[in-house]
Backbone as a chain_set.jsonl record, in Angstrom:
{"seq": "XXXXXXXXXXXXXXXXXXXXXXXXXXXXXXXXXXXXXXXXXXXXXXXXXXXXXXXXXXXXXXXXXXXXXXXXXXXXXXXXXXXXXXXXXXXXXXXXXXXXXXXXXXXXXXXXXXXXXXXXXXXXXXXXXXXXXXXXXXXXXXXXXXXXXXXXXXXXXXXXXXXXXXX", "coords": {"N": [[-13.425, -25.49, 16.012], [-11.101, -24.97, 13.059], [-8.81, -26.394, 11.044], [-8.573, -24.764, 8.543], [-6.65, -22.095, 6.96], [-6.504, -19.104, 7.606], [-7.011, -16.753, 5.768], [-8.637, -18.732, 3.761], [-10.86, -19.038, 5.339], [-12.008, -16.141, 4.99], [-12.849, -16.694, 2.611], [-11.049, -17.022, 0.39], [-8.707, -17.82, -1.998], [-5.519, -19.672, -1.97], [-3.483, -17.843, -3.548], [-5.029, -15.465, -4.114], [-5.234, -14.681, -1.608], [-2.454, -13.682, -1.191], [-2.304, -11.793, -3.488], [-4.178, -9.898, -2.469], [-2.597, -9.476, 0.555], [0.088, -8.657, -0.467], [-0.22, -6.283, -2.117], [-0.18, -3.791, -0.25], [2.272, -3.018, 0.255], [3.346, -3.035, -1.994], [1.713, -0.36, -3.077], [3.231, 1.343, -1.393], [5.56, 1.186, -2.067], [5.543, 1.653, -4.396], [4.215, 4.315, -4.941], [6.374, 5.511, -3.615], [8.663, 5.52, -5.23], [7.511, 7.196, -6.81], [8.626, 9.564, -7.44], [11.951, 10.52, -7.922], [13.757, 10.524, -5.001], [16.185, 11.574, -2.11], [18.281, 9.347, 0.037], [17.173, 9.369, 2.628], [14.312, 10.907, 2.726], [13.296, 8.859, 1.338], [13.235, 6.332, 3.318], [11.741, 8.029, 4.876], [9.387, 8.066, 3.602], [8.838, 5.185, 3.737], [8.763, 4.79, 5.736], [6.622, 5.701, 7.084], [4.569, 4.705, 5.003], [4.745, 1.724, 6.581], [3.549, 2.527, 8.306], [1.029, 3.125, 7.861], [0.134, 1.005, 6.788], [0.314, -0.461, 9.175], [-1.435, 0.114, 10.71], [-3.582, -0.508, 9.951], [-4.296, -2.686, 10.815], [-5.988, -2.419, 13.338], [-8.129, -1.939, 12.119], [-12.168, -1.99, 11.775], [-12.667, -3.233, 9.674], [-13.158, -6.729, 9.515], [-11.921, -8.752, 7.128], [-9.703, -6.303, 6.571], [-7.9, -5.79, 8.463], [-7.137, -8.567, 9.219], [-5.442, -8.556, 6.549], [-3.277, -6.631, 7.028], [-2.526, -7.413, 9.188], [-1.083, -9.836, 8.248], [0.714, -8.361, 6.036], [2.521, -6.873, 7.973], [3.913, -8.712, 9.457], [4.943, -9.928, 7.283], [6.861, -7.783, 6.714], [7.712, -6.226, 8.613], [7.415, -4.721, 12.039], [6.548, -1.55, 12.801], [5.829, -0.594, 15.098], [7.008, -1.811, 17.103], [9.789, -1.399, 16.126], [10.643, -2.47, 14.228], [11.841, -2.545, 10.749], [11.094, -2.18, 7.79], [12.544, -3.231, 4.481], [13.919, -1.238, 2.431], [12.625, -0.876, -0.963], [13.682, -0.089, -4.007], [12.467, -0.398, -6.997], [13.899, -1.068, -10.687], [12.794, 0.434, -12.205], [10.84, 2.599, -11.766], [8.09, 3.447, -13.294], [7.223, 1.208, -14.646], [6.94, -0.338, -12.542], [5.031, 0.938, -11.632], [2.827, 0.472, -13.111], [2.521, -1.881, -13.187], [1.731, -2.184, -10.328], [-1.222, -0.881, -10.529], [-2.268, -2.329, -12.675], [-2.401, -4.668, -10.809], [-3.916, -3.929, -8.795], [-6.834, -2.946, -10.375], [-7.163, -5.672, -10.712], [-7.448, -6.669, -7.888], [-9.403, -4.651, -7.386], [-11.881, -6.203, -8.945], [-11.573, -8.617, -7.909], [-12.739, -8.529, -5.094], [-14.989, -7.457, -5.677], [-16.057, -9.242, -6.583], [-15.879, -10.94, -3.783], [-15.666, -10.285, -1.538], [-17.512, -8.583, 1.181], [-19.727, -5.621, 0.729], [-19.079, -3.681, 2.244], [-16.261, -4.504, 3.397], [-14.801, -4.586, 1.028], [-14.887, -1.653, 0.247], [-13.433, -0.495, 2.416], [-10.802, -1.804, 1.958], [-10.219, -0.62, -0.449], [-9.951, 1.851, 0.236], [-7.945, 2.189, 2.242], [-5.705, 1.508, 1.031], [-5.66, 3.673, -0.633], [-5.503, 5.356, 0.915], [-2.754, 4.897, 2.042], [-1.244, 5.01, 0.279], [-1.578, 8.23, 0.341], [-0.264, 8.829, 2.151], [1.938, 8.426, 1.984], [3.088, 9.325, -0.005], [2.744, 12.151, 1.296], [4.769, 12.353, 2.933], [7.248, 13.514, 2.473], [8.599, 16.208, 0.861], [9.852, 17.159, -2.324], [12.387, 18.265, -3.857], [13.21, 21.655, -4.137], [15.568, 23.403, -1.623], [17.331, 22.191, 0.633], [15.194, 21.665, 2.386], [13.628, 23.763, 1.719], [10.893, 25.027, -0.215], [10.448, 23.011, -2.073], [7.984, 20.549, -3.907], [5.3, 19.161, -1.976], [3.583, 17.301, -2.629], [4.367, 15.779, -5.45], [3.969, 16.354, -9.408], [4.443, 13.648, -9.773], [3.762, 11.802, -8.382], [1.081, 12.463, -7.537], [-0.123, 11.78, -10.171], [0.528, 8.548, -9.849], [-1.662, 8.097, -7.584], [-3.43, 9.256, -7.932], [-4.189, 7.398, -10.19], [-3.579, 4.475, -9.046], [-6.493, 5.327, -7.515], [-8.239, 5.239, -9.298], [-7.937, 2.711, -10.627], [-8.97, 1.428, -8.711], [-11.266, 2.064, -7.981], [-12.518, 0.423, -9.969]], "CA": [[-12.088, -25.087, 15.594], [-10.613, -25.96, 12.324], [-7.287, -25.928, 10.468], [-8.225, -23.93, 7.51], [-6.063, -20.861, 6.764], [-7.148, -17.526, 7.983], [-7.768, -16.684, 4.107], [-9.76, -19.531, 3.042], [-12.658, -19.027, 5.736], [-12.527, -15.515, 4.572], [-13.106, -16.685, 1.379], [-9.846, -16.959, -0.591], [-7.657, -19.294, -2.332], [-3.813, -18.658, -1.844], [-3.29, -16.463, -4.874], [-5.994, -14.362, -4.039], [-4.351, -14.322, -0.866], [-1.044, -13.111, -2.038], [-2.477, -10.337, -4.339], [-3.949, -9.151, -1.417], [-1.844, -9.022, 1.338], [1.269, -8.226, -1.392], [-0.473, -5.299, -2.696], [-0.102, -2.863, 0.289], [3.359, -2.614, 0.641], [3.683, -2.806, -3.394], [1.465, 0.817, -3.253], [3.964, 2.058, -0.875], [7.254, 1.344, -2.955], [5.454, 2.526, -6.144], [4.32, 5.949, -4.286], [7.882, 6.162, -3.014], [9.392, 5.445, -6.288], [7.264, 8.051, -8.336], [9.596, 10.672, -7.591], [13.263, 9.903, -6.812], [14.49, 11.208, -3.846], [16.925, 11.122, -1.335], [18.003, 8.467, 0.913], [16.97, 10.012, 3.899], [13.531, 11.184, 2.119], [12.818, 8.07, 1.031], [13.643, 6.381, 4.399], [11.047, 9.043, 5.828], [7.968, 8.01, 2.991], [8.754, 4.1, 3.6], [8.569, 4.192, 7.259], [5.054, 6.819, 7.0], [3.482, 3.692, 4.818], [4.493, 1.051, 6.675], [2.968, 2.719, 9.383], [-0.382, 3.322, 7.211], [0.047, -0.58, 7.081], [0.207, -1.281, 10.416], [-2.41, 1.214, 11.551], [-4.729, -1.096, 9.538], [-4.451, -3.887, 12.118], [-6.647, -2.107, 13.985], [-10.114, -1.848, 11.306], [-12.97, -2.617, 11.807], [-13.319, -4.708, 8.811], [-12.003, -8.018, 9.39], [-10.647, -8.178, 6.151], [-8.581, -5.41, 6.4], [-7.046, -5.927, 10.19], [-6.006, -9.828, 8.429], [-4.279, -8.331, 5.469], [-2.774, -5.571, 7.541], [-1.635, -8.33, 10.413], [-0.342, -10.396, 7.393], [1.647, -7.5, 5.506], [3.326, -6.45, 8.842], [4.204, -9.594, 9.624], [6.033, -10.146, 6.078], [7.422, -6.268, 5.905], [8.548, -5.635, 9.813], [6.229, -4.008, 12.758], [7.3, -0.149, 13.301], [5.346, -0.647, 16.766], [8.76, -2.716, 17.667], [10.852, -0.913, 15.826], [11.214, -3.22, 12.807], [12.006, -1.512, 9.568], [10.876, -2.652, 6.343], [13.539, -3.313, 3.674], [13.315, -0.261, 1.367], [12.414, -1.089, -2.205], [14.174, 0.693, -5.065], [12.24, -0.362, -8.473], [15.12, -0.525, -11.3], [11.793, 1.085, -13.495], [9.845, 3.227, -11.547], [7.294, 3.992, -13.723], [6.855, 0.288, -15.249], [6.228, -0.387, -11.244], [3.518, 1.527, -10.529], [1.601, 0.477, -14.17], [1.98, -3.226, -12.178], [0.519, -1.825, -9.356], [-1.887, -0.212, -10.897], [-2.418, -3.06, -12.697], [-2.754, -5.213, -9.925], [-5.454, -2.927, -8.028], [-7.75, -3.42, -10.558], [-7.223, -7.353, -10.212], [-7.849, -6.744, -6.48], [-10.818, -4.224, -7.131], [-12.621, -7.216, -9.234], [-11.399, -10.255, -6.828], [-13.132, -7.747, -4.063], [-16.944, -7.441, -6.143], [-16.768, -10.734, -6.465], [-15.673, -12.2, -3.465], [-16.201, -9.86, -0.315], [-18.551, -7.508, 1.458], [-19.413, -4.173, 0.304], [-18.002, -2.81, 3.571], [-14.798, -4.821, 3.211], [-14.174, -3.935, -0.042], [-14.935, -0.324, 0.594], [-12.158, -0.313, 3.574], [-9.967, -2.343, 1.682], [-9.904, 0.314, -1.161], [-10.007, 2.95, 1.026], [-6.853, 2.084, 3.084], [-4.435, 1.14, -0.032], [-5.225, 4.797, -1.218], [-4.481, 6.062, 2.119], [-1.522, 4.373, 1.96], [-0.159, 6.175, -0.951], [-1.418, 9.436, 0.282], [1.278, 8.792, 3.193], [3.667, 8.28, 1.654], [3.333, 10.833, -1.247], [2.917, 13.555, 1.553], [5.249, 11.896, 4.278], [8.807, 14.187, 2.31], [8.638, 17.312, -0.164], [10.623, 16.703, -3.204], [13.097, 19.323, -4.702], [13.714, 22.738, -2.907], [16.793, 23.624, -1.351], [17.378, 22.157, 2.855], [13.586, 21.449, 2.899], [12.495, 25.52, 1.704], [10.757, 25.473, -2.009], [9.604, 21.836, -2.241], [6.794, 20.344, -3.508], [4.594, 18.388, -0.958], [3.18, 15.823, -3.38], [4.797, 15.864, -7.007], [2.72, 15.751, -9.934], [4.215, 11.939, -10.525], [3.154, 10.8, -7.417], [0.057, 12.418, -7.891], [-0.694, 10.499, -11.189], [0.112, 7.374, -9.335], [-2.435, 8.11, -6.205], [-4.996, 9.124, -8.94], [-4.461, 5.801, -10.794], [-4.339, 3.726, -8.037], [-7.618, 5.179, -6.362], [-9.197, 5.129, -10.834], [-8.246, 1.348, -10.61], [-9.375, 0.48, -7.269], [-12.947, 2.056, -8.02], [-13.275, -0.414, -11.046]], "C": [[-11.777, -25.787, 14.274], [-9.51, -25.618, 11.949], [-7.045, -25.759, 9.065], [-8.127, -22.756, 7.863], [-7.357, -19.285, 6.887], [-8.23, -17.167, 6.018], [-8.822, -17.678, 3.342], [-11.299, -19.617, 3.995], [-13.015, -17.53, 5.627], [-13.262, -15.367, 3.052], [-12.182, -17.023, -0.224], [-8.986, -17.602, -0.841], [-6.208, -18.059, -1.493], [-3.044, -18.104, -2.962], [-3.848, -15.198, -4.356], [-5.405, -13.651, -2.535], [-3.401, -13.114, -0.789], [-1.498, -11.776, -2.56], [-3.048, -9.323, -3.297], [-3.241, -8.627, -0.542], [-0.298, -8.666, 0.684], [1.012, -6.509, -1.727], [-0.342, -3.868, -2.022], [1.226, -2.242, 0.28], [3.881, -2.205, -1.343], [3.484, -1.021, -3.898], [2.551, 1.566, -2.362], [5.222, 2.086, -1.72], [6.783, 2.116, -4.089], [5.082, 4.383, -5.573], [5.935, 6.619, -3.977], [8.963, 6.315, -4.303], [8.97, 6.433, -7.506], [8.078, 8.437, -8.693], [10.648, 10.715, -7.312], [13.535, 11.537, -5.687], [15.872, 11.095, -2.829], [17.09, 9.994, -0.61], [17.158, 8.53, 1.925], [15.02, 9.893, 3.641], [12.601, 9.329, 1.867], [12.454, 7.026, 2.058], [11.676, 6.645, 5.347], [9.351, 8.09, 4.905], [7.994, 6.194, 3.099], [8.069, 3.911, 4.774], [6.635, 5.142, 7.683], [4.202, 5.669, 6.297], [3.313, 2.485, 5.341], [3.336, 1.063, 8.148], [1.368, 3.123, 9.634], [-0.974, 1.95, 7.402], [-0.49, -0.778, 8.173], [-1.084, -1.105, 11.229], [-3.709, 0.218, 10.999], [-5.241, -2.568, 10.148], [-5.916, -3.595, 13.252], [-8.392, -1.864, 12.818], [-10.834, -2.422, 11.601], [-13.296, -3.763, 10.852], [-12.03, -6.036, 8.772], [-11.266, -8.339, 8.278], [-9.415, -7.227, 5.858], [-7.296, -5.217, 7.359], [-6.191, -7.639, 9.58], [-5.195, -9.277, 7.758], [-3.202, -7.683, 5.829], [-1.62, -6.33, 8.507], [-0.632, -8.701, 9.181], [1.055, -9.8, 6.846], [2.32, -7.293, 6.639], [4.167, -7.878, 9.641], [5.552, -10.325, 8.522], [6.941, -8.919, 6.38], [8.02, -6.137, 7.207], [6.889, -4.641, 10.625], [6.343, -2.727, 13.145], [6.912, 0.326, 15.168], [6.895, -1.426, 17.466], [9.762, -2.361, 16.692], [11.237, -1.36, 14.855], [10.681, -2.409, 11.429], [11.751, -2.364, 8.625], [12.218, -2.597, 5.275], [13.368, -2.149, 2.644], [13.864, -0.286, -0.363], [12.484, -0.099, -3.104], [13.788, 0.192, -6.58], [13.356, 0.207, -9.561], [14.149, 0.556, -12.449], [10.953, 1.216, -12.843], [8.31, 3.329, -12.296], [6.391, 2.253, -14.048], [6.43, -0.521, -14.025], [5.169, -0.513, -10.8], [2.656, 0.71, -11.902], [1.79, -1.29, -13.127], [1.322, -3.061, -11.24], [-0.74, -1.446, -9.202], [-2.357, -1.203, -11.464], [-3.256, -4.306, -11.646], [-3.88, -5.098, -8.493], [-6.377, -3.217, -8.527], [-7.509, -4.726, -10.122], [-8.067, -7.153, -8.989], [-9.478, -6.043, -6.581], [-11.928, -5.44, -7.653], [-12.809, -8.104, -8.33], [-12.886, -9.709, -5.76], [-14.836, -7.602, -4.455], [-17.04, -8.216, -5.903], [-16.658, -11.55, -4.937], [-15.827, -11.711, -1.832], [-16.801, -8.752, -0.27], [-18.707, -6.318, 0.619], [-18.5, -3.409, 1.406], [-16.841, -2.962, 3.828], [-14.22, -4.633, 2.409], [-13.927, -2.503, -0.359], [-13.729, 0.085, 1.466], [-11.198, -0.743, 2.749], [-9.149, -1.131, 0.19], [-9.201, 0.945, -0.75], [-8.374, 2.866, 1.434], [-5.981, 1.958, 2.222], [-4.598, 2.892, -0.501], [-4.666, 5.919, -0.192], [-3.35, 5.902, 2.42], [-0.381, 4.767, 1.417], [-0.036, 7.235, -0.604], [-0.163, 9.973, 1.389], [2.011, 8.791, 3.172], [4.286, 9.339, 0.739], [3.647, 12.377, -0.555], [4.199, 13.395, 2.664], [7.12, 13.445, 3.531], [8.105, 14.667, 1.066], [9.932, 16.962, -0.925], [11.115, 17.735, -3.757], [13.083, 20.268, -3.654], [15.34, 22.738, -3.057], [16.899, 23.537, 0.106], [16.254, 22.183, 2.857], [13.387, 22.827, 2.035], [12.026, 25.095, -0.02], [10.245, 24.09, -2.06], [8.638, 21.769, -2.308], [6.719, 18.94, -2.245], [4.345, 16.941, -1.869], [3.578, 16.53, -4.972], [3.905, 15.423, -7.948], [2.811, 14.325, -10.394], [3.486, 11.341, -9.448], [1.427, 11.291, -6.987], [-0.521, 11.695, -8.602], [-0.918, 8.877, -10.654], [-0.914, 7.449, -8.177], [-3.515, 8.192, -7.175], [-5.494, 7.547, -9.84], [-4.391, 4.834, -10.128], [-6.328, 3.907, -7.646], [-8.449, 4.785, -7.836], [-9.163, 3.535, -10.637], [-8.986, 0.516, -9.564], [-11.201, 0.987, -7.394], [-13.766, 1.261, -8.869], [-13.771, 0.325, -11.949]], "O": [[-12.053, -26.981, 14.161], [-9.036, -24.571, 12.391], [-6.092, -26.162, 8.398], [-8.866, -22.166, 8.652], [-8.411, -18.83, 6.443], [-9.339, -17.295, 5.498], [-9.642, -17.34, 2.489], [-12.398, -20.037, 3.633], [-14.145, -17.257, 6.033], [-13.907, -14.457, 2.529], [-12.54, -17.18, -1.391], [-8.324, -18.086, 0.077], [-5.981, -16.954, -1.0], [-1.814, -18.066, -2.95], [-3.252, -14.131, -4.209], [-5.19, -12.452, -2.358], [-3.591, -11.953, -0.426], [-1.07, -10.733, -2.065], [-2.607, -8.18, -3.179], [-3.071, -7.408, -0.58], [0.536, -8.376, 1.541], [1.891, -5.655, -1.604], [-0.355, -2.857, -2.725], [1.323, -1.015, 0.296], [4.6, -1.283, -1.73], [4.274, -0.38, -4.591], [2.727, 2.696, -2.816], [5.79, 3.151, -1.961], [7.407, 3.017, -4.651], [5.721, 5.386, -5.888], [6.415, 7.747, -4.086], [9.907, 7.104, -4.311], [9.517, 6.594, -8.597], [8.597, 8.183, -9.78], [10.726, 11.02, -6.122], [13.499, 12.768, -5.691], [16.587, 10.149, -3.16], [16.028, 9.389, -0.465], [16.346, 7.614, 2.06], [14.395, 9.004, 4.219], [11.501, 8.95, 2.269], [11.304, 6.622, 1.886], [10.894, 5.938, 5.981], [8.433, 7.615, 5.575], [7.05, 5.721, 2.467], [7.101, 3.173, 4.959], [5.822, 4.891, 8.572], [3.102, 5.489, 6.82], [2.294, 1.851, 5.067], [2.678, 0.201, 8.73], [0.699, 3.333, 10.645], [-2.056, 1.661, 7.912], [-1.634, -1.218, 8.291], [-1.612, -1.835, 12.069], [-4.761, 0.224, 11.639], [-6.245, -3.252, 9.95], [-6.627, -4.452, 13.776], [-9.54, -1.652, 13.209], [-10.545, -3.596, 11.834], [-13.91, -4.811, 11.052], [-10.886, -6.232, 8.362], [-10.039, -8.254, 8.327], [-8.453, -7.404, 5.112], [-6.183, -4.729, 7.158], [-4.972, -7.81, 9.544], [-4.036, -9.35, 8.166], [-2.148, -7.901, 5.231], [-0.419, -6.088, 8.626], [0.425, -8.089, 9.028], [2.16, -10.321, 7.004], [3.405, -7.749, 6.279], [5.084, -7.653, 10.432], [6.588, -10.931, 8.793], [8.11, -9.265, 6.209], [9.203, -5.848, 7.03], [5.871, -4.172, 10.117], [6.164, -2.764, 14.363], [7.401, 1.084, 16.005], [7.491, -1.123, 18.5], [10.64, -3.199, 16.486], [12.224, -0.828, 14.348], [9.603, -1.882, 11.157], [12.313, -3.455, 8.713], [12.933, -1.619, 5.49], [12.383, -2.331, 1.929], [14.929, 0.075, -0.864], [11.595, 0.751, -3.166], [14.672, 0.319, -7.428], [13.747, 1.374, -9.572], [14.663, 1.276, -13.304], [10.063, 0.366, -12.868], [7.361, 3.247, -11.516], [5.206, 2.09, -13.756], [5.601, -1.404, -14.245], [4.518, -1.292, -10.103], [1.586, 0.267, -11.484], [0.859, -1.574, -12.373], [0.274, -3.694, -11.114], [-1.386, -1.544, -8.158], [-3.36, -1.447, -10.793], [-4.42, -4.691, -11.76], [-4.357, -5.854, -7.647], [-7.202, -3.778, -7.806], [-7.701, -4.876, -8.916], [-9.267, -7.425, -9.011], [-10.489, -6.558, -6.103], [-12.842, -5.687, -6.867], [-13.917, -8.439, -7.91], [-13.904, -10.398, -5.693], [-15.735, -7.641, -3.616], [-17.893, -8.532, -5.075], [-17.226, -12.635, -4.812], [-16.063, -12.545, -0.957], [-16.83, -7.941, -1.195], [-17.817, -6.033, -0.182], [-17.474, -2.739, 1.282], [-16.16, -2.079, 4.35], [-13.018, -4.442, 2.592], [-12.993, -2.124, -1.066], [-13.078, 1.069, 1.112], [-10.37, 0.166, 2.692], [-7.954, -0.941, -0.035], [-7.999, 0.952, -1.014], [-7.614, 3.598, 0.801], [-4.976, 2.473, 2.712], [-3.511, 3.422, -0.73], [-3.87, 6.853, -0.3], [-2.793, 6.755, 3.111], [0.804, 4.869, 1.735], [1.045, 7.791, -0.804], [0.531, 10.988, 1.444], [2.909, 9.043, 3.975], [5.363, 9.933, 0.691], [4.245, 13.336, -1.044], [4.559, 14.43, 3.224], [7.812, 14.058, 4.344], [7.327, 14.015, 0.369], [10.935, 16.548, -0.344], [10.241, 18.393, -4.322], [12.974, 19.944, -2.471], [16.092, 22.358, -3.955], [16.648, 24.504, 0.826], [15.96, 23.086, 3.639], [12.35, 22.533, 1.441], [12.879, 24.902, -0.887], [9.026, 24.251, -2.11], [7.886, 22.349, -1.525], [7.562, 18.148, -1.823], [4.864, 15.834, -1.717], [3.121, 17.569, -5.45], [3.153, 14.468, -7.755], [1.959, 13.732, -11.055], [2.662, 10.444, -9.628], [0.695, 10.603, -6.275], [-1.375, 10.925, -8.163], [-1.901, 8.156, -10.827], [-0.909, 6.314, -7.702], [-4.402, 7.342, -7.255], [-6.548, 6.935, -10.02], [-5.209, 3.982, -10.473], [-7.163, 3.008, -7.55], [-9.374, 3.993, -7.654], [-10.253, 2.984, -10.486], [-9.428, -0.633, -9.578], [-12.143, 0.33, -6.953], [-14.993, 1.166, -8.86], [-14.403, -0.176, -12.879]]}, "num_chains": 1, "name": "protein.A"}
């Protein structure tokens, strides 16, 4: 038994930490923030990623079930009913280029510093993350009819997320 941090016998200072387990819920606000929407709407694409989140408790790759515990642990558990605080960026756009930003960071940290198979999942699941949220509410219309499904902003951000996260 010892009493170093979950993260440091996977490998990781507490920065590296941080950028990790920060970064999931960050792709969900910036997906949710491509396109403004409604309360309600928005509401609907917060509670669809945190639930992309949570779902990642369960991976096989130990890396990804930690970060996943971690983030749900900071953000609220939707398995118990706890709601995430929903994040309104005063600059959408200048958001996501941090996020986007901050993906690569993570895709590098990730060559260098774990598996191929954990870094592969770990990708993987942050772009699933977005796609949940991007498809979770149709944007524009009239009472739901005529909406798109995924808008082409929150397209751009799902494409530049998954461009940064491949390195």
């Amino acid at each position: 038994m010892t009493d170093r941090p979950l993260y440091a016998e996977l490998g990781f200072t507490d920065a590296e930490w941080g950028l990790l387990t920060g970064l999931p819920q960050s792709v969900l606000t910036a997906a949710s923030a491509a396109t403004p929407d409604s309360a309600r709407k928005t509401r609907a694409e917060s509670a669809a990623g945190l639930d992309r989140i949570s779902d990642g408790r369960a991976s096989a790759s130990p890396l990804v079930a930690a970060v996943a515990a971690a983030a749900v642990a900071e953000a609220g558990d939707p398995e118990i009913g706890e709601e995430a605080p929903v994040i309104e960026p005063a600059d959408p756009a200048g958001y996501a280029a941090d996020v986007v930003g901050r993906a690569a960071e993570v895709a590098a940290l990730l060559a260098a510093k774990a598996s191929a198979a954990d870094a592969e999942t770990y990708r993987h699941w942050l772009v699933e993350i977005a796609d949940e949220v991007v498809g979770a509410a149709s944007s524009g219309g009239l009472l739901g009819i005529g909406g798109e499904t995924v808008t082409e902003s929150e397209r751009s951000f799902r494409d530049d997320l998954a461009q940064a996260l491949a390195g």
